[in-house]
VOLOVEX-718089 format. One record per residue (C-alpha): residue number from 1; residue in three letters; x, y, z. Coordinates in nm, 4 decimals. Example, Ala and Ser with C-alpha at 12.3 -4.5 7.8 and 13.67 -1.06 7.14 Angstrom:
<nodes>
 num residuo       xx       yy       zz
   1     ALA   1.2300  -0.4500   0.7800
   2     SER   1.3670  -0.1060   0.7140
</nodes>
This chain:
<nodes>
 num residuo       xx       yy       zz
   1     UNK   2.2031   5.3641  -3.0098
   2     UNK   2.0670   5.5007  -3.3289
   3     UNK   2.1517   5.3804  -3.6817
   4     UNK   2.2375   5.5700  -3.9558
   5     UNK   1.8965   5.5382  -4.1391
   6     UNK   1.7630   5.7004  -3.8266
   7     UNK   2.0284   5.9633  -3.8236
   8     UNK   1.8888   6.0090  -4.1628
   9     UNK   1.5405   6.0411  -4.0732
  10     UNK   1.5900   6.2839  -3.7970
  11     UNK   1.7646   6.5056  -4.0096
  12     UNK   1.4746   6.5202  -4.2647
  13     UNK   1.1983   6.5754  -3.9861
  14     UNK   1.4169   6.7995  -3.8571
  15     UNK   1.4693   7.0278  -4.1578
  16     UNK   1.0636   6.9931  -4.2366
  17     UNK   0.9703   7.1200  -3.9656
  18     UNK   1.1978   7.4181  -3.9716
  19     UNK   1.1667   7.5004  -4.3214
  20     UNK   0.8620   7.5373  -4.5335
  21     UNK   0.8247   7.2214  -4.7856
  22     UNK   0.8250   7.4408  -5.0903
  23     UNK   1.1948   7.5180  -4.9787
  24     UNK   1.3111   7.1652  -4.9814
  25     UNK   1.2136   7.1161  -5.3461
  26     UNK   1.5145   6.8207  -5.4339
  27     UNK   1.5675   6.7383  -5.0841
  28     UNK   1.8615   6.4331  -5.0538
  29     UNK   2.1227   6.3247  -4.8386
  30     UNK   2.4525   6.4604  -4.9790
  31     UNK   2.6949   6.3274  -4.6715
  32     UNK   2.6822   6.0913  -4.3289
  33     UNK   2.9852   6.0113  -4.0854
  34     UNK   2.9673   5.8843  -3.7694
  35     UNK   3.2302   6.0508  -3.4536
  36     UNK   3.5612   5.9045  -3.3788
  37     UNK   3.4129   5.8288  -3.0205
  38     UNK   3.0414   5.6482  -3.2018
  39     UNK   2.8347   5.9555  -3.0207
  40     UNK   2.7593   6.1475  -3.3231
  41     UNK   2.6308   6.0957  -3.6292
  42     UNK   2.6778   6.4241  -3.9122
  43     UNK   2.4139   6.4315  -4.1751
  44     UNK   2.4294   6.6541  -4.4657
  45     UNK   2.1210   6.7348  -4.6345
  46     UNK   2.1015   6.9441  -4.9325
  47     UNK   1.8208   7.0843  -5.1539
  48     UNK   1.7891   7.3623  -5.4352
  49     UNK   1.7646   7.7233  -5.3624
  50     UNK   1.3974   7.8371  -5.3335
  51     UNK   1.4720   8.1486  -5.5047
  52     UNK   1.5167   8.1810  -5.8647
  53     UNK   1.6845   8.4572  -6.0865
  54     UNK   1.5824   8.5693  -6.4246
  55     UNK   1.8872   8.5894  -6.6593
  56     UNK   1.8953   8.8249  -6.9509
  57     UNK   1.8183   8.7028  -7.2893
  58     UNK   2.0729   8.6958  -7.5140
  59     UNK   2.1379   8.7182  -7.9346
  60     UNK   2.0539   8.3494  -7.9430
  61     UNK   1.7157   8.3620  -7.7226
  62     UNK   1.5614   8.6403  -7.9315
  63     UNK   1.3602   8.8384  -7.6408
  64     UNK   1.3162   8.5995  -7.4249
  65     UNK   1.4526   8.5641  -7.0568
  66     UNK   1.5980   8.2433  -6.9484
  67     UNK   1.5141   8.1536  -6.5356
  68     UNK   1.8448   7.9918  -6.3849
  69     UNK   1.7942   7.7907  -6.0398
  70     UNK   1.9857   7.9315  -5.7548
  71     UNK   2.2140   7.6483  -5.6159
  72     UNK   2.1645   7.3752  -5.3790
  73     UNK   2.1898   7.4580  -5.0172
  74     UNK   2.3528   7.2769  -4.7590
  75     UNK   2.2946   7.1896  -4.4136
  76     UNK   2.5070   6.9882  -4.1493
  77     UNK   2.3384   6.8327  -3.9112
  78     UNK   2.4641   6.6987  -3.5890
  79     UNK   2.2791   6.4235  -3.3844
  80     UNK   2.3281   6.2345  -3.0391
  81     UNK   2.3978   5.8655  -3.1280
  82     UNK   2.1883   5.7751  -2.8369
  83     UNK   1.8780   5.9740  -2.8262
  84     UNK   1.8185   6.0580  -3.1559
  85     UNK   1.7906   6.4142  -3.0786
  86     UNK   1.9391   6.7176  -3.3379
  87     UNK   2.2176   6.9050  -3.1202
  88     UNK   2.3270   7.1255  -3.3877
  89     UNK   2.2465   7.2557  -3.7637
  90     UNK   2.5138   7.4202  -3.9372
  91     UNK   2.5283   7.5922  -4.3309
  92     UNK   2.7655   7.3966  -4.5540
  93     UNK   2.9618   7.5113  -4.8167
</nodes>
């Protein structure tokens, strides 16, 4: 049986080896449950947007644009309680 700092750290791996480091810029852990029955354990990572949009200026900013983050992303992850292992990877809203 895992604990929930493992559940934790399989998530991360898990999303860094999927996804390019430059896209987890902010990367923390936004959520954890466990299943009613112990088996699972839900992690929700989150981490900002890698894209960014450029925002017209406006009276106040002279000419100048301002750049605005995209949100944060989420992701649920689902993992076995007894191996460890990521079963599923879901978006989060």
């Amino acid at each position: 049986m895992i604990t929930y700092k493992d559940a934790i750290e399989a998530a991360r791996s898990y999303a860094a080896e999927i996804f390019q480091k430059e896209e987890l810029r902010g990367l923390r852990v936004e959520e954890i449950t466990s299943s009613d029955d112990k088996k699972r354990w839900f992690v929700t990572l989150g981490w900002v947007a890698p894209e960014t949009r450029t925002v017209p200026a406006t009276s106040y900013a002279n000419s100048m644009s301002t750049v605005v983050e995209a949100p944060r992303v989420y992701k649920k992850f689902t993992i076995d309680a007894e191996s460890g292992t990521i079963t599923a990877m879901e978006m989060r809203y």
